[in-house]
Biopython code that builds the backbone (N, CA, C, O; Angstrom):
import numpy as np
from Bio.PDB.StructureBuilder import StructureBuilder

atoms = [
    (1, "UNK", "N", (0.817, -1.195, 0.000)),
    (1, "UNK", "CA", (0.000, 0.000, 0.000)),
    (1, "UNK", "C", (0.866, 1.267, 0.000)),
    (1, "UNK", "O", (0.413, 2.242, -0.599)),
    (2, "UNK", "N", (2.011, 1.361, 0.578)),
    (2, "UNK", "CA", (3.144, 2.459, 0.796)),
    (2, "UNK", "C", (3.373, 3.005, -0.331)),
    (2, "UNK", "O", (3.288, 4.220, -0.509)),
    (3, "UNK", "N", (3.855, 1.734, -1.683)),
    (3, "UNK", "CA", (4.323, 2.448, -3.025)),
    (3, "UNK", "C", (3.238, 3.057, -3.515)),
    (3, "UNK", "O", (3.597, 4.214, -3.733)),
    (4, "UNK", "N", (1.913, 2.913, -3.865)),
    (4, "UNK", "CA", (0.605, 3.344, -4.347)),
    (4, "UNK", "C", (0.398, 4.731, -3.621)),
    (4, "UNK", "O", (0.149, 5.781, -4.215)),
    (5, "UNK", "N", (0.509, 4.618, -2.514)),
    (5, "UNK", "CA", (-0.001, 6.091, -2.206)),
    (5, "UNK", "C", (1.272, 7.128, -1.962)),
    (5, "UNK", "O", (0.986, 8.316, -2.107)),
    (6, "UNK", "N", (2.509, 6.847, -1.645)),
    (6, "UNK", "CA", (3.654, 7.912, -2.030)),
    (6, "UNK", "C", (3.160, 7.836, -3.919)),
    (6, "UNK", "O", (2.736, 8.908, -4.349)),
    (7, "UNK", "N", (3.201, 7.014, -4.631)),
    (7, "UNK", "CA", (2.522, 7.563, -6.279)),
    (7, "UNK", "C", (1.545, 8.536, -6.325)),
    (7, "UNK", "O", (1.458, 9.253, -7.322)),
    (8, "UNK", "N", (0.895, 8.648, -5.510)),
    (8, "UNK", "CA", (-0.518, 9.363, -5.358)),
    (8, "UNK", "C", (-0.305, 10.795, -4.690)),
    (8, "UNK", "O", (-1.222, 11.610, -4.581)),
    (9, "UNK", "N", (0.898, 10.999, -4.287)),
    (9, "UNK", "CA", (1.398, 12.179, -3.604)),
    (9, "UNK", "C", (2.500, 12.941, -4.816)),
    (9, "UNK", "O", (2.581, 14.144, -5.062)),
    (10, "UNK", "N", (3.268, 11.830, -5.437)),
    (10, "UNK", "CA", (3.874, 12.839, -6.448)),
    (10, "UNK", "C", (2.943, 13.065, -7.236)),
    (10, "UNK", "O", (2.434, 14.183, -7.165)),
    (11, "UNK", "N", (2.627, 12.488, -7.834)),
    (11, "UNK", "CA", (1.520, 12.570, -9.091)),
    (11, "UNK", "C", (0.885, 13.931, -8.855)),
    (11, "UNK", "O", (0.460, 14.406, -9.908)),
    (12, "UNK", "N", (0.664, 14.826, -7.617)),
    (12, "UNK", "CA", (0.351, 15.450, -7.420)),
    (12, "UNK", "C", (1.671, 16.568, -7.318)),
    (12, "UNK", "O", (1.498, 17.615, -7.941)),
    (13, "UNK", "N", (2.457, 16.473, -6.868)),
    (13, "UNK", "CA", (3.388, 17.220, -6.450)),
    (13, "UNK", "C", (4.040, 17.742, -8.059)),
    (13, "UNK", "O", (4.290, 18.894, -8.413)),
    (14, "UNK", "N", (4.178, 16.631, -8.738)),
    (14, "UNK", "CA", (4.641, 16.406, -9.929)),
    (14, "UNK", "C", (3.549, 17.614, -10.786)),
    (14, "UNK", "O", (4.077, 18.534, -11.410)),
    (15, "UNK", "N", (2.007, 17.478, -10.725)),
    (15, "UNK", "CA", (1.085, 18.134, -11.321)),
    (15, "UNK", "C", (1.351, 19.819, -10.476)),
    (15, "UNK", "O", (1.768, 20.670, -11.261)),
    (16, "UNK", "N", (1.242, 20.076, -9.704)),
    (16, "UNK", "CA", (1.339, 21.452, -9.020)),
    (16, "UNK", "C", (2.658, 22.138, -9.559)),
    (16, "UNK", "O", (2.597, 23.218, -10.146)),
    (17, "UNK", "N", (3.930, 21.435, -9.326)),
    (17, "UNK", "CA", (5.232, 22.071, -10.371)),
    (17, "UNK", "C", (5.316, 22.452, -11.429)),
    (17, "UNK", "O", (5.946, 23.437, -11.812)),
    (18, "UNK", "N", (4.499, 21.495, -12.230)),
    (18, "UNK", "CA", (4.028, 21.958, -13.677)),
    (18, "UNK", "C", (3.674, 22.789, -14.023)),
    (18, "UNK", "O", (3.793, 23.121, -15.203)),
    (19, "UNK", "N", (2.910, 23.686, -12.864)),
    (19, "UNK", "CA", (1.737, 24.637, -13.254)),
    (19, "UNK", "C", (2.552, 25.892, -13.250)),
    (19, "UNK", "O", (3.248, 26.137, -12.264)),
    (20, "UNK", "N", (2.520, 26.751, -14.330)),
    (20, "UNK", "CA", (3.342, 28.071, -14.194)),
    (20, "UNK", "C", (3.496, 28.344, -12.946)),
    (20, "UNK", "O", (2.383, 28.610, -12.493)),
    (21, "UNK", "N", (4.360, 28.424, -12.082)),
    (21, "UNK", "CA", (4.186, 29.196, -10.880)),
    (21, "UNK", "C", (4.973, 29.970, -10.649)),
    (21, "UNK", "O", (4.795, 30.738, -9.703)),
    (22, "UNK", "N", (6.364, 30.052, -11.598)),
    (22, "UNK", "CA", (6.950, 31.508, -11.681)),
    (22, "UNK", "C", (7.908, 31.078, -13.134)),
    (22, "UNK", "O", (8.380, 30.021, -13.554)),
    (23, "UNK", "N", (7.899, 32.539, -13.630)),
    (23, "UNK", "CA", (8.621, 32.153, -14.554)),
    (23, "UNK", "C", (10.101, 31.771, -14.722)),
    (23, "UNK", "O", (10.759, 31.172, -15.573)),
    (24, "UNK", "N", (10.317, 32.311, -13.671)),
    (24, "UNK", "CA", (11.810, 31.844, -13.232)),
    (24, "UNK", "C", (12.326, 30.352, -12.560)),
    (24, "UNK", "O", (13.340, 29.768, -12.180)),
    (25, "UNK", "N", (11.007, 30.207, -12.693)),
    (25, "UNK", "CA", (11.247, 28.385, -12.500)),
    (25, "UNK", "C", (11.831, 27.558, -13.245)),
    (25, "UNK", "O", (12.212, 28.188, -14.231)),
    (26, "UNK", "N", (12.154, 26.355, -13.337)),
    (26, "UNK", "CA", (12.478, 25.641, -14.018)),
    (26, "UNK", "C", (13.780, 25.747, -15.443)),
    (26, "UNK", "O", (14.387, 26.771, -15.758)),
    (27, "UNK", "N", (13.877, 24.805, -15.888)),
    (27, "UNK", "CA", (15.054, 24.737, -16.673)),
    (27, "UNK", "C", (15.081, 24.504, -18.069)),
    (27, "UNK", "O", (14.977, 23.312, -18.358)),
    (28, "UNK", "N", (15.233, 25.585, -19.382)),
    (28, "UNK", "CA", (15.184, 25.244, -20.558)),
    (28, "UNK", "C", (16.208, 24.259, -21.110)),
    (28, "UNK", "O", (17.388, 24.570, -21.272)),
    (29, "UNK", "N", (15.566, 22.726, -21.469)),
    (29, "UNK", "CA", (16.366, 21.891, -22.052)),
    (29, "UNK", "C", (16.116, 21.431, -23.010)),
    (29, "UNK", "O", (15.419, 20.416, -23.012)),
    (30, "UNK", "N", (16.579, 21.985, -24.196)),
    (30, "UNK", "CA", (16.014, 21.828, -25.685)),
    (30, "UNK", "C", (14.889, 21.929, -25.651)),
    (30, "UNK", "O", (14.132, 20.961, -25.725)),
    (31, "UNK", "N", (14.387, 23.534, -25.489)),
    (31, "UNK", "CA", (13.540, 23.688, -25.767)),
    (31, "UNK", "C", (12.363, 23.633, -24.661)),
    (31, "UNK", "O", (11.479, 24.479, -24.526)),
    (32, "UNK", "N", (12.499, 22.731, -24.077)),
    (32, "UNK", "CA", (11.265, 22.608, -23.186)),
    (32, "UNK", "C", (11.997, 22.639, -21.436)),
    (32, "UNK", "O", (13.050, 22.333, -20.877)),
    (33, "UNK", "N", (10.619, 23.234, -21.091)),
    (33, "UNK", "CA", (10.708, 23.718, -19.507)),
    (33, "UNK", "C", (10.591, 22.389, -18.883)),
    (33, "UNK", "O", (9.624, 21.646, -19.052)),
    (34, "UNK", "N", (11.941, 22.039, -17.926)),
    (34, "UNK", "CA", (11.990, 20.885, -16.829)),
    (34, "UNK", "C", (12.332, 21.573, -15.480)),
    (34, "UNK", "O", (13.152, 22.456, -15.230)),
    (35, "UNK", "N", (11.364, 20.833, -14.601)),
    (35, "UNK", "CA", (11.215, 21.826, -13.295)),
    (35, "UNK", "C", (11.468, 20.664, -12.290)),
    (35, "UNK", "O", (12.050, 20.756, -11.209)),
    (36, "UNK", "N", (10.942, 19.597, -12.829)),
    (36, "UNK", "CA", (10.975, 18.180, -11.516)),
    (36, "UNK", "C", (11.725, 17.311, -12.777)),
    (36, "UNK", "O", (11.541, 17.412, -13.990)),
    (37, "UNK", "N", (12.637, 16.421, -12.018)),
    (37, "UNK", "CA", (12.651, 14.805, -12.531)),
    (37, "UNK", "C", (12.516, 13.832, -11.029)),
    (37, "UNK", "O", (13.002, 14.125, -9.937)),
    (38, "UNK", "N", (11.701, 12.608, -11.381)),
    (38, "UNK", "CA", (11.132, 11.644, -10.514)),
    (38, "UNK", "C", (12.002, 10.565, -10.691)),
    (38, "UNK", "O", (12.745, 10.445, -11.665)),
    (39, "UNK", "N", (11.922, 9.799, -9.785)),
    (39, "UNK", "CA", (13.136, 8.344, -10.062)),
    (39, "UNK", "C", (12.588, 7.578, -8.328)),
    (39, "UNK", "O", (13.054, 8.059, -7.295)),
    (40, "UNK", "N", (11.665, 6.481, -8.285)),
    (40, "UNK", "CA", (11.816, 5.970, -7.412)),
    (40, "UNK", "C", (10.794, 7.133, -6.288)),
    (40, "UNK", "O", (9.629, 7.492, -6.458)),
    (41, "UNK", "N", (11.796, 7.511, -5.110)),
    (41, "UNK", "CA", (11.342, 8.250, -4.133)),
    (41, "UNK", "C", (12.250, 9.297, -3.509)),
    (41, "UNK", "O", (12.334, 9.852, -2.414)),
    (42, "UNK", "N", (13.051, 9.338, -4.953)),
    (42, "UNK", "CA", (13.804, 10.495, -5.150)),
    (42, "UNK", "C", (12.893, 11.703, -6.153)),
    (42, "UNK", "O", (12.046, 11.469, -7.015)),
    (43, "UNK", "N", (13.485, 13.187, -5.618)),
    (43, "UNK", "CA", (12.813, 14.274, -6.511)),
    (43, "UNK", "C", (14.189, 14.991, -6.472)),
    (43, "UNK", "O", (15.016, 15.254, -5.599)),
    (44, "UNK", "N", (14.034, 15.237, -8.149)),
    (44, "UNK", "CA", (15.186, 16.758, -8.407)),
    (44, "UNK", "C", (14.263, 18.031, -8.979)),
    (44, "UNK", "O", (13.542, 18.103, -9.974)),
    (45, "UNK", "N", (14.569, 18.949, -7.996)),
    (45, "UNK", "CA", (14.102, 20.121, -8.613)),
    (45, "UNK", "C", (15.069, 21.069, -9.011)),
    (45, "UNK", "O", (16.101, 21.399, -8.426)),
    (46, "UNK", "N", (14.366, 21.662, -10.622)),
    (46, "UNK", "CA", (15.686, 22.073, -11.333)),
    (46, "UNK", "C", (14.981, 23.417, -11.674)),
    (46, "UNK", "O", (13.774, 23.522, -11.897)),
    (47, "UNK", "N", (16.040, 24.604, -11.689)),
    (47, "UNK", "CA", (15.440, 25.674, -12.347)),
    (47, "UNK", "C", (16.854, 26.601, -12.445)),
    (47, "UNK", "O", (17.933, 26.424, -11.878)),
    (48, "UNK", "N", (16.550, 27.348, -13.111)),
    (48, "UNK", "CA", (17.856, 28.142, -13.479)),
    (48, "UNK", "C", (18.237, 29.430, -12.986)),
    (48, "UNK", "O", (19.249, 29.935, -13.472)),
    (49, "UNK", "N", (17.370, 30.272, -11.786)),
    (49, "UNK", "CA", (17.887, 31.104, -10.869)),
    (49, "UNK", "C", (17.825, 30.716, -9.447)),
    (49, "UNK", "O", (17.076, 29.788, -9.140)),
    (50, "UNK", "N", (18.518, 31.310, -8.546)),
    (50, "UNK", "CA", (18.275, 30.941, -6.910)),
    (50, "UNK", "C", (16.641, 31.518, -6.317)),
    (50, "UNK", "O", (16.157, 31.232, -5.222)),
    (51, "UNK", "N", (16.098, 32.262, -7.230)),
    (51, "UNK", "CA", (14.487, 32.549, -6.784)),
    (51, "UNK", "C", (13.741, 31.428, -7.526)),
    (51, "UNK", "O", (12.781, 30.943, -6.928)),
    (52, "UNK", "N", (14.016, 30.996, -8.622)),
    (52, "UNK", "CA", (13.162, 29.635, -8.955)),
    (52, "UNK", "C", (13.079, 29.032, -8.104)),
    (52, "UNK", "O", (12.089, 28.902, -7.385)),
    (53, "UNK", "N", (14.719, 28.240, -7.947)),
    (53, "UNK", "CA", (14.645, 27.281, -7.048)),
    (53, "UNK", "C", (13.791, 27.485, -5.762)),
    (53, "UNK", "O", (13.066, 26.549, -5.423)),
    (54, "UNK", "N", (13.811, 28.689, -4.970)),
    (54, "UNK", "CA", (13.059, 28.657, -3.500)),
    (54, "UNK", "C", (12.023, 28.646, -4.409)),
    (54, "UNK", "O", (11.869, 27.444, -4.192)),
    (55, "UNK", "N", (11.037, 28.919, -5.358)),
    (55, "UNK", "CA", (10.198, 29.081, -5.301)),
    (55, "UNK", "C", (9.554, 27.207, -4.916)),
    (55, "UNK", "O", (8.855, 26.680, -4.050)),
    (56, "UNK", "N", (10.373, 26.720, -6.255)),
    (56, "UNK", "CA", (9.739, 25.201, -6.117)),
    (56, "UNK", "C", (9.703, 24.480, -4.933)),
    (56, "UNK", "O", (8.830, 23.664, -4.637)),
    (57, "UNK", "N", (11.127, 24.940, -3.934)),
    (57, "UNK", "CA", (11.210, 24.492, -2.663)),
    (57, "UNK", "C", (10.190, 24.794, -2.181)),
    (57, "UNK", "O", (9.602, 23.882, -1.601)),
    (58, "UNK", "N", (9.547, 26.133, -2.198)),
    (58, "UNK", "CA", (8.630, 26.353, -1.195)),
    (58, "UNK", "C", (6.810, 25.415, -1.156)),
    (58, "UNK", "O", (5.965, 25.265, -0.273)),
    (59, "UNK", "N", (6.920, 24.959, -2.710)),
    (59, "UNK", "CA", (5.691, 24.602, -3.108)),
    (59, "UNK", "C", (6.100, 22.309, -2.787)),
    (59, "UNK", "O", (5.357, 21.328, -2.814)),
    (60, "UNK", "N", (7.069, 22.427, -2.626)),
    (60, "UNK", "CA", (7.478, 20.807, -2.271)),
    (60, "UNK", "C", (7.228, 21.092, -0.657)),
    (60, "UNK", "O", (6.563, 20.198, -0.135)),
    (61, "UNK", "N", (7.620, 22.137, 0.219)),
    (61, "UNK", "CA", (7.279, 22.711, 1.596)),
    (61, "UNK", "C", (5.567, 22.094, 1.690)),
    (61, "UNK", "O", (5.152, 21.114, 2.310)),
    (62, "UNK", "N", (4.857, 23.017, 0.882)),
    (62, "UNK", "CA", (3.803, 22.752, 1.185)),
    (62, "UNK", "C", (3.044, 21.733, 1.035)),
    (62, "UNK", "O", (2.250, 21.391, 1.911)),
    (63, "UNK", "N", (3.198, 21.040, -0.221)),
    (63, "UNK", "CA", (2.453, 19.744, -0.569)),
    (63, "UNK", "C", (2.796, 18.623, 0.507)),
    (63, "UNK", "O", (1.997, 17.711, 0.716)),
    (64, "UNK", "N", (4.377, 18.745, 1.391)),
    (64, "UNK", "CA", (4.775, 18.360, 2.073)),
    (64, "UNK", "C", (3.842, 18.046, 3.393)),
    (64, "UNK", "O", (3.366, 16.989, 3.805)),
    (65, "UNK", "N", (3.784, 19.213, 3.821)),
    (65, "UNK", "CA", (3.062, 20.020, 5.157)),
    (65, "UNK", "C", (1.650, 19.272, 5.073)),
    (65, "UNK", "O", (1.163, 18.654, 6.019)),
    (66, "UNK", "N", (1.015, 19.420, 3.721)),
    (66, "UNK", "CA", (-0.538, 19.143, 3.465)),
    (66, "UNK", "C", (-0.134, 17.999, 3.832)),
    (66, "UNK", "O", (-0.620, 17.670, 4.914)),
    (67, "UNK", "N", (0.798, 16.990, 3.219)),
    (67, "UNK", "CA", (0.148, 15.087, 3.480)),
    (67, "UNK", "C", (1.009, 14.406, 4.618)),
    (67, "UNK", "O", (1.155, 13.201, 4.824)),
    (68, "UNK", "N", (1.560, 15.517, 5.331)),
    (68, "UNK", "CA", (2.267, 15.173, 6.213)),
    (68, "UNK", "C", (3.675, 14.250, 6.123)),
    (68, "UNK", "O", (4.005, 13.370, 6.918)),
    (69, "UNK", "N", (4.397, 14.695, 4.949)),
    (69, "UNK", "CA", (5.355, 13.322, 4.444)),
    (69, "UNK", "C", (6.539, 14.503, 5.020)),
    (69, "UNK", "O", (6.582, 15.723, 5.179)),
    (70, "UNK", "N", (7.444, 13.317, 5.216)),
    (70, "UNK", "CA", (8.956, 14.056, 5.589)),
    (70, "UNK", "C", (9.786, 14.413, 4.900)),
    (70, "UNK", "O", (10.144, 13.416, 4.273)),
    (71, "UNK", "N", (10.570, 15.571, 4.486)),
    (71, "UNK", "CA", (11.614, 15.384, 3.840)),
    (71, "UNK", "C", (13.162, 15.640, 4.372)),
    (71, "UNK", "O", (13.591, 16.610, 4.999)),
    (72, "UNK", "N", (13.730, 14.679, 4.004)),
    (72, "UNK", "CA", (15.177, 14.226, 4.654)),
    (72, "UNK", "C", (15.935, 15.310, 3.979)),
    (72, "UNK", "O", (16.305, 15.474, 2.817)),
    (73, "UNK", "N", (16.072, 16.148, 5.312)),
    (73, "UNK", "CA", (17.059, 17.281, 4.401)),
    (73, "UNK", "C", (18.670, 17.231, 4.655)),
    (73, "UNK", "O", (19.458, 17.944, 4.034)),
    (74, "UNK", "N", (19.023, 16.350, 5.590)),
    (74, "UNK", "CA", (20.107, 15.381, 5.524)),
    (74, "UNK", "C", (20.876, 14.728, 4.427)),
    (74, "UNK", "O", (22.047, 14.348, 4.415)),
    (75, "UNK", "N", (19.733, 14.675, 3.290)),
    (75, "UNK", "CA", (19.916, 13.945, 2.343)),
    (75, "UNK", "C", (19.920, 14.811, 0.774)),
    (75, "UNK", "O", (20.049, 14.507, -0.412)),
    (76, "UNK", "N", (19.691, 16.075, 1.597)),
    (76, "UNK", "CA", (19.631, 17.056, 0.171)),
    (76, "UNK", "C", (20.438, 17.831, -0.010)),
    (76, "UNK", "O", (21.033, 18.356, 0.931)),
    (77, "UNK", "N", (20.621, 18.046, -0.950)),
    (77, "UNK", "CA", (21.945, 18.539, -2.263)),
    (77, "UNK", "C", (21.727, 19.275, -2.453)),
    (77, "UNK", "O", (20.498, 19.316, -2.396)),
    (78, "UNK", "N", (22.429, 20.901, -2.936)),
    (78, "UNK", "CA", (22.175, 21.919, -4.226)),
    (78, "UNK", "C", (23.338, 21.760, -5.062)),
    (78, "UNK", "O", (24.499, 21.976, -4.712)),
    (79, "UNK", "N", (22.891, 21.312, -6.348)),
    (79, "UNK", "CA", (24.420, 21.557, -7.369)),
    (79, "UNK", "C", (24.216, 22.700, -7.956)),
    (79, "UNK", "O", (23.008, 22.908, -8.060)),
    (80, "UNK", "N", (24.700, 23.327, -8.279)),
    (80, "UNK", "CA", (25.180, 24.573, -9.517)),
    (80, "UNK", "C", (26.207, 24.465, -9.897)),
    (80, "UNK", "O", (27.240, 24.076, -9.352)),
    (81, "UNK", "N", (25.895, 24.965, -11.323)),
    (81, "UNK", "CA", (26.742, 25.142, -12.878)),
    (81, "UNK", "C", (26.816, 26.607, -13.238)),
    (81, "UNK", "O", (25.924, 27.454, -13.195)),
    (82, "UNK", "N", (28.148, 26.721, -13.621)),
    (82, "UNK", "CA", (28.616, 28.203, -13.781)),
    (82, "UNK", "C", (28.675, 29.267, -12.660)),
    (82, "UNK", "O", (28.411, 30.429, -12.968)),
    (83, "UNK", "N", (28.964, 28.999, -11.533)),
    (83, "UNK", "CA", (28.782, 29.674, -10.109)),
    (83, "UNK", "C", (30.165, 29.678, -9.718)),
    (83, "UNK", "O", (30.992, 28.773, -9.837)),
    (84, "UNK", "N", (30.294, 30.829, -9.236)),
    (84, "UNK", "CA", (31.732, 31.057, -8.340)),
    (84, "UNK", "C", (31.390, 30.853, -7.255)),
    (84, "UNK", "O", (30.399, 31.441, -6.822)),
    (85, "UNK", "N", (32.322, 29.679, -6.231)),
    (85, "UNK", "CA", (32.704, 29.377, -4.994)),
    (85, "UNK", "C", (32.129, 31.076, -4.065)),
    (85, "UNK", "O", (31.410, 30.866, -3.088)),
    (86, "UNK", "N", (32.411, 32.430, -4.346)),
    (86, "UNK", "CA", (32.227, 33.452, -3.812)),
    (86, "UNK", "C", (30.816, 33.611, -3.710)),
    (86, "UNK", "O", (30.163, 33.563, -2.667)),
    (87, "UNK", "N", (30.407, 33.797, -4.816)),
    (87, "UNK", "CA", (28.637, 33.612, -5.099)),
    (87, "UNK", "C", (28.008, 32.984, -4.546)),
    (87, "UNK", "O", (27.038, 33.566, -4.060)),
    (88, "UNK", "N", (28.120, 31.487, -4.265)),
    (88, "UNK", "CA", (27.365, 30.813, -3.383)),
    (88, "UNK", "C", (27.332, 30.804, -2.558)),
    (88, "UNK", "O", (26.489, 30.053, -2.067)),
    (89, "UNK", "N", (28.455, 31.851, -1.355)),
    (89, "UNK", "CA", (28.883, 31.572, -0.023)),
    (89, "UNK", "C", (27.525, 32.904, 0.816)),
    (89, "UNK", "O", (27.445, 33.122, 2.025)),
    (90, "UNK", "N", (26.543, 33.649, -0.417)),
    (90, "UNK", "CA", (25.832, 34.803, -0.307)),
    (90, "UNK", "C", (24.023, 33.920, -0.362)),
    (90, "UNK", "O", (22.895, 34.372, -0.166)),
    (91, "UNK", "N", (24.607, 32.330, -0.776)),
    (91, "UNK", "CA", (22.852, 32.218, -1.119)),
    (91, "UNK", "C", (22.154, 31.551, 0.062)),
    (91, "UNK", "O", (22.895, 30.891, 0.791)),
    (92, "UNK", "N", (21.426, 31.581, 0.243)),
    (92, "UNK", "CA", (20.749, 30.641, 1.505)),
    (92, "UNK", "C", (19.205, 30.321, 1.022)),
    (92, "UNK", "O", (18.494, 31.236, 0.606)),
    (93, "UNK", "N", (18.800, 29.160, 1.091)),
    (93, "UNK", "CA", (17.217, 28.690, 0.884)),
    (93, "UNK", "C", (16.823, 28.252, 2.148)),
    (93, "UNK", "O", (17.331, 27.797, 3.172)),
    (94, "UNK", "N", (15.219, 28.701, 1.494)),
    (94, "UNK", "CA", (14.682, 28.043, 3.063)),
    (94, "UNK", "C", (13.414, 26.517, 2.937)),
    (94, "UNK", "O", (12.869, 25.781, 2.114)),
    (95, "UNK", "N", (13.510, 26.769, 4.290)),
    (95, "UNK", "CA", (12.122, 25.185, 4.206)),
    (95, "UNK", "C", (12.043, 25.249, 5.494)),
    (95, "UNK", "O", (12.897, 25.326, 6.377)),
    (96, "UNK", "N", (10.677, 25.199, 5.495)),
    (96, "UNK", "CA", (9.500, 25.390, 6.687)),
    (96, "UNK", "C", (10.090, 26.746, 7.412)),
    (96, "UNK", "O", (10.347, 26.777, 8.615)),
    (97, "UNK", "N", (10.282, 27.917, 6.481)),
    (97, "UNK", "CA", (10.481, 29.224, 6.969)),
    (97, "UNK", "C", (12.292, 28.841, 8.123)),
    (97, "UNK", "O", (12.449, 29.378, 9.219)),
    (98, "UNK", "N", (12.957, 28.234, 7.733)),
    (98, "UNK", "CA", (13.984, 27.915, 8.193)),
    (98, "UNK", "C", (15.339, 27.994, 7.255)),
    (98, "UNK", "O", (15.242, 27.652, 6.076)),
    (99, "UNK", "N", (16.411, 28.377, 7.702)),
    (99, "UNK", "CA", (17.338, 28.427, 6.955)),
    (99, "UNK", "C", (18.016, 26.689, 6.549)),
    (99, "UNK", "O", (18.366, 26.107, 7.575)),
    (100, "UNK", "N", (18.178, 26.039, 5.521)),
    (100, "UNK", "CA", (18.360, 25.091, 4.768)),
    (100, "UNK", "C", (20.221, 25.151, 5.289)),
    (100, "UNK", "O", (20.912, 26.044, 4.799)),
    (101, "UNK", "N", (20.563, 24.607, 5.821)),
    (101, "UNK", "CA", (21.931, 24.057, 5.541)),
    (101, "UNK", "C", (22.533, 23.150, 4.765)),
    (101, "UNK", "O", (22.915, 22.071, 5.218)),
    (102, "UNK", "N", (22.670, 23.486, 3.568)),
    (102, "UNK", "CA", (22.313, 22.822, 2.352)),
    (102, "UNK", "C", (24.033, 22.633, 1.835)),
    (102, "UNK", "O", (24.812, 23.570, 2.013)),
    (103, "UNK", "N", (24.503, 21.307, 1.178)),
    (103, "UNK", "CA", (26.107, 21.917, 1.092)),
    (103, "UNK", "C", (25.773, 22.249, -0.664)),
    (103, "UNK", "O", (24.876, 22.152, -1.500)),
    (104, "UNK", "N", (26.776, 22.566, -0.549)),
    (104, "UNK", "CA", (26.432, 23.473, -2.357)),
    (104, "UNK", "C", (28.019, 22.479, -3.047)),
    (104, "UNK", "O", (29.161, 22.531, -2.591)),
    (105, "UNK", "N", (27.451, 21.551, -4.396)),
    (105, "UNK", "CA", (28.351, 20.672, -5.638)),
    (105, "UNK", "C", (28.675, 21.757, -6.277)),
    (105, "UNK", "O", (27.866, 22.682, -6.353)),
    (106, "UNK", "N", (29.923, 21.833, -6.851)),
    (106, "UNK", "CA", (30.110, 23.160, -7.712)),
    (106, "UNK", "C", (30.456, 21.714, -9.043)),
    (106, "UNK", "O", (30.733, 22.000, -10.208)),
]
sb = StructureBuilder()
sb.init_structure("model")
sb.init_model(0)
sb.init_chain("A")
sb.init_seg("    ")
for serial, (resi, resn, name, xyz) in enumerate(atoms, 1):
    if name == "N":
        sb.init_residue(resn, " ", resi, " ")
    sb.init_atom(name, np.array(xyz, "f"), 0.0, 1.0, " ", f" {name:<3s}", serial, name[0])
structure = sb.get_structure()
């Protein structure tokens, strides 16, 4: 019953990302806007400024909050491409109105 209804939570999570929710969301890859990739009970959220990204964070926050599911932030990553070591030492994201101690892949 576990795999069926975590399906039933992205499927949703997956549908709400989709939905314009800023334009600075997500990531042009040939052509077309990618904002989530799914794998299992893993999620990557991808977008191409540091306000995208919180934005999507904030909307994985909430869908979160609504079904009560956890997310292991132990286990979460930020990579960036084309970023100076200096630049990133200025960004900070949040989740559940909290500062993210997030390590940053260059």
């Amino acid at each position: 019953m576990s795999p069926t209804l975590f399906g039933l939570y992205i499927d949703e999570m997956e549908s709400f990302i989709l939905e314009p929710i800023d334009p600075k969301s997500g990531y042009l890859l040939y052509g077309n806007q990618v904002s989530i990739l799914l794998f299992l009970n893993d999620i990557v959220l991808l977008s191409h400024s540091v306000e995208g990204l919180q934005c999507l964070i904030d909307v994985l926050y909430a869908l979160s909050a609504r079904h009560e599911l956890v997310v292991n932030l132990n286990k979460t990553k930020v990579v960036a491409f084309n970023v100076s070591k200096a630049t990133l030492d200025h960004i900070q994201f949040t989740f559940r109105d909290s500062i993210c101690d997030v390590p940053f892949v260059l």
